[in-house]
N, C-alpha and C positions, 0 to 999 in steps of 0.2 A: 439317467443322472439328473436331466432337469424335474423330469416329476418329482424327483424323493429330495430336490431343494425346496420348488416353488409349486404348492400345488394350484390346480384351474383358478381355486379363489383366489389365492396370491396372484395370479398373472393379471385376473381381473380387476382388482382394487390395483395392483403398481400400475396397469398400462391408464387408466380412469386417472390417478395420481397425474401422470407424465403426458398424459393428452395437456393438460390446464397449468402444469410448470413449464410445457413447452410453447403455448398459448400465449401464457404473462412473461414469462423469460424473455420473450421476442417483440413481444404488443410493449413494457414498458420504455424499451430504449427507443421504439421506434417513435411513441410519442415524446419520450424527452429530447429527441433530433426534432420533431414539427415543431415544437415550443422551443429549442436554443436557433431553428431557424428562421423562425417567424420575428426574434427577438433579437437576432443578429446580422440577417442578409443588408441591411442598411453598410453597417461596417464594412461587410466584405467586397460591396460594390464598390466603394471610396476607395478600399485600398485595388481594383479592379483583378480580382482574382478570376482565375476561369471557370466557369462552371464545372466542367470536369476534377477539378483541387477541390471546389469545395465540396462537394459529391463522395470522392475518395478519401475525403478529410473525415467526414463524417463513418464512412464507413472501417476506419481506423479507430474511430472512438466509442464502436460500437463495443470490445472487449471492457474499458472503464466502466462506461453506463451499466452494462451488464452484469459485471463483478458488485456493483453495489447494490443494484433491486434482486440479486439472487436469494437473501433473504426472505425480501417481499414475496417475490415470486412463489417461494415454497411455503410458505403462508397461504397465500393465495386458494394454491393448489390443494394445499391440507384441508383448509375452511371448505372448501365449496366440493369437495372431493368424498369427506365425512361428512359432510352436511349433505349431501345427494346421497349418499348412502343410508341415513340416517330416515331422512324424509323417504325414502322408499321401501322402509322397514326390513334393509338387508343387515344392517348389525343384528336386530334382532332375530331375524331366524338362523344367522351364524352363531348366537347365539344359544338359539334353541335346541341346536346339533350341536352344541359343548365345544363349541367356539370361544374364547374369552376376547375381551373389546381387545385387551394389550396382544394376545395374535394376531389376529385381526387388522391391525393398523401394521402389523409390523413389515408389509411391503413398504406402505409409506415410509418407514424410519431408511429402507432400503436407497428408496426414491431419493431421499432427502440428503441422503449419503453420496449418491452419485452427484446432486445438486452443489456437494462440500468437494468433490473431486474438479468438478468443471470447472469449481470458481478459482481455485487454487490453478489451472491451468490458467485462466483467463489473469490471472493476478501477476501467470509468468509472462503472459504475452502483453501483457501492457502496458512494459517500458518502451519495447522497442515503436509498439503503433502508438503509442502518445507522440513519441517525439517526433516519428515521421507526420502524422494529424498536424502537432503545430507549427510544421518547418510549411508544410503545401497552406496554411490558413495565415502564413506571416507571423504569426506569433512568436516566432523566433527566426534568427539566421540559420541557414542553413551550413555558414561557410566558418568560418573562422576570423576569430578579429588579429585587427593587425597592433591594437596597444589595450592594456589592463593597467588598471588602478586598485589600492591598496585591497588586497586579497591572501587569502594563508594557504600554502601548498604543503601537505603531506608529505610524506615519503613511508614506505612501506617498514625501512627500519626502526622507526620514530624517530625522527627528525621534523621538527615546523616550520618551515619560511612563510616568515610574512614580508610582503614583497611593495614596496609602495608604488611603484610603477615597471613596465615590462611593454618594449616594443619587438614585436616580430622582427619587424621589417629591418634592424639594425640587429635583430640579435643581441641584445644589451638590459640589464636590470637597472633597476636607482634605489638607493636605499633598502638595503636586504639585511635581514634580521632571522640567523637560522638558531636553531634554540636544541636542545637534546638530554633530554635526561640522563644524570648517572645512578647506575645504581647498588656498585660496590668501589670500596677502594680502586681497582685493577678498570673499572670501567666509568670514569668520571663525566659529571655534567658537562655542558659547557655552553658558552653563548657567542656566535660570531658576530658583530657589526662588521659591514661594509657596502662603502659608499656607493658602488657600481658592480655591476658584474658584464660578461662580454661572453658571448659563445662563440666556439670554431667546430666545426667539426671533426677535427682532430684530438684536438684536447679536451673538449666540451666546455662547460663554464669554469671561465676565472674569475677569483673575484679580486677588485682592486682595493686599495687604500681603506686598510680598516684596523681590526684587532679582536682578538679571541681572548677568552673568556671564561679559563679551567677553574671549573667547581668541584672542589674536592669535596666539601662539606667540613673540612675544621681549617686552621688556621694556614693553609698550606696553598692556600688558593692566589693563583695568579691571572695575570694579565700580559698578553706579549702583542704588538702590532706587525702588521704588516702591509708590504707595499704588495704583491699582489699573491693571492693564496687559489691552488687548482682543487675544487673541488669535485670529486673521485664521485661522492655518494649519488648528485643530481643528475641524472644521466637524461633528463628527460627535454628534449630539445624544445626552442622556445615556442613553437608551434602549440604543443601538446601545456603548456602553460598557460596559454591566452584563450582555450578552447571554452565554449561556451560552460559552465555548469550547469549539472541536470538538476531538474528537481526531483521530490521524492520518488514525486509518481512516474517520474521517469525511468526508476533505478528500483530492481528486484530486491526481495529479501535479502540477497546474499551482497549483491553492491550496494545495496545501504546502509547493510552493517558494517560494511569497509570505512563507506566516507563517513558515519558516525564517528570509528574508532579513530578516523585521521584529525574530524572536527574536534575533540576529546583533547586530544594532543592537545591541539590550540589554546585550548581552554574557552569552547563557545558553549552555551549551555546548548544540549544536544537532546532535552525532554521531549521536545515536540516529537520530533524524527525518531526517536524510541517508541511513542506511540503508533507514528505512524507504522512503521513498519512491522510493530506486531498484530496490527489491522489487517494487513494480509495475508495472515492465518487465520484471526479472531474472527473475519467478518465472513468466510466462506463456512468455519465449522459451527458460526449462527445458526447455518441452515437446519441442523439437524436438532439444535435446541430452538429452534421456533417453530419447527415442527412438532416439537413434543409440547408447548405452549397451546399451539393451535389445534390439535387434535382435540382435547376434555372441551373445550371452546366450541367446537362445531358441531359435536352430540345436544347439543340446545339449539342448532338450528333449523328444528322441523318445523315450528311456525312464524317464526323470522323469514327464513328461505332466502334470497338472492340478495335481498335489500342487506338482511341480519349480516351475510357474507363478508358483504360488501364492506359493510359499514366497520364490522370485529374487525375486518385485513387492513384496510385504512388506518383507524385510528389504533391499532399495535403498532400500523408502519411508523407512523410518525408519532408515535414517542419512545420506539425502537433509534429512530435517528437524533432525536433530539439527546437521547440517555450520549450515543455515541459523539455529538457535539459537546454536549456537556464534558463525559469522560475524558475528550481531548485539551480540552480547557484545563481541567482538572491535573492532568496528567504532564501537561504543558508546564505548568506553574510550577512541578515538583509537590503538588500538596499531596501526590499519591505515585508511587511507582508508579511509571510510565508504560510499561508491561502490563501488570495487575490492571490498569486503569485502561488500558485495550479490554480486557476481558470482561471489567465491569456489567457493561448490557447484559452478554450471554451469559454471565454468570448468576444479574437478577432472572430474568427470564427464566431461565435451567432452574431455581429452586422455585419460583410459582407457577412454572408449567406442572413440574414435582407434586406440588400441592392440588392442582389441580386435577393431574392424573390419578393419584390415589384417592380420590373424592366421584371419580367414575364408578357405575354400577360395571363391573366387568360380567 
């Protein structure tokens, strides 16, 4: 079965491939830890952390650093992969045996596919070891606060509390503002004010001294106060209220399109965090479109050689990241779907890799 997939020369060129992605895969995070250590141990002595935290910090942050030079790396690996090949005139006698260049490379597309598999792994694992990384380096509490100031809570039904202040420690709200769209006759808006709220755990939150706020949408709309109201939908105790917020990159594909949709509610402009989060598809299936960029690119490096390598993987990297800083920006602002504008990079790439592959002698 594996013969009649991959035959000897496929095994040859993929494993030649994945010696030098597995090489740079591992060589870029480990210098971007000597350079965030050389540039940060100052800080971490002041706050006197243990050698040991900082150690396992770092090796927590080894799935981030990784998820983002996987690009490069398969770069890297393409350049100097076809470019050893090239310089040792193995295209051309696979060639000469009625090889075509696009067979030929297509372990690498293989290679480079496993490369868009790992990174999407890494991309799941790297909520949970980010947040562990910054809890052992003090970047964050590990524990729970005991009071929050003005902040907006979700609810899974669509419901928004924006909450002006909330202590643990008494179990008690101050100025809450719970908001709910309607959206037929039979299911009306509405808007509560009230001035305090109080948890038990029997009843869960009441809220005190306030007044609701039924949105019909035509003339029918009223207003009723009350002295104190048990709200049924907030079940969520004030612990889980005051809890730290993650950030992006704390929170996977699937929970951050949650707290978008909760942010949404609110009405916070949510472009960023739309980009962001289609980054964690977009920038692992790069791999396999800078891979087909880089291929037609390494067939010219028979008298360049190491330097040539060098220098074509470099400077793609860095205006591959610049495209992606840019696109964020862009995306951010709303001047461009937020989505689309993730894809941006690998979508110019993928049409002048395109051009460049058909411009290959096959």
């Amino acid at each position: 079965m594996r013969a009649r997939l991959l035959r000897p020369l496929d095994w040859y060129v993929l494993s030649e491939f994945l010696k030098i992605l597995t090489a740079t895969a591992i060589g870029f995070p480990i210098l971007v830890i000597v350079i965030d250590v050389t540039e940060s141990l100052q800080k971490y002595m002041l706050r006197n952390l243990p050698a040991m935290d900082i150690a396992k910090a770092y090796v927590y942050g080894v799935p981030e650093t990784m998820f983002q030079v996987l690009p490069a790396a398969v770069l890297f690996a393409t350049v100097f992969s076809i470019g050893g090949f090239t310089r040792h005139s193995e295209i051309s006698a696979a060639k000469a045996t009625g090889i075509s260049f696009y067979r030929f490379i297509a372990p690498i597309f293989w290679g480079a596919a496993i490369a868009t598999v790992l990174g999407l792994l890494l991309g799941a694992a790297m909520p949970l070891a980010n947040s562990r990384r910054d809890v052992l380096l003090q970047e964050k509490r590990s524990g729970e606060g005991v009071t929050r100031s003005n902040f907006t809570f979700a609810t899974e039904d669509g419901r928004v509390y924006k909450i002006a202040s909330a202590d643990a420690s008494t179990g008690s709200l101050d100025r809450v503002e719970i908001d709910r769209k309607g959206y037929w006759p039979g299911y009306p808006g509405y808007v509560i004010f009230a001035r305090n709220g109080k948890w038990s755990q029997r009843k869960g939150w009441m809220l005190k001294n306030g007044v609701v706020h039924v949105l019909t949408g035509d003339s029918s709309n009223f207003t009723v106060s009350f002295d104190s109201l048990r709200d049924r939908h907030l079940t969520e105790p004030p612990k889980n209220l005051l809890a730290n917020q993650k950030a992006p990159e704390e929170m996977g594909f699937v929970d951050l399109g949650k707290y978008i949709e909760s942010m949404e509610l609110s009405g916070t402009d949510v472009n960023q965090l739309r980009v962001e989060r289609m980054l964690k598809i977009a920038i692992p299936a790069t791999c396999m479109i800078i891979m087909l960029f880089g291929a037609p690119l390494a067939t010219s490096n028979q008298r360049g050689g190491a330097a040539y390598g060098v220098g074509v993987s470099l400077g793609t990297t860095v205006i591959f990241l610049m495209l992606v800083q840019l696109t964020q920006a862009v995306g951010g602002k709303g001047l461009v779907n937020p989505e689309l504008a993730a894809w941006l990079p690998g979508i110019l790439f993928l049409a002048v890799g395109a051009a460049l592959l058909a411009r290959v002698r096959t």
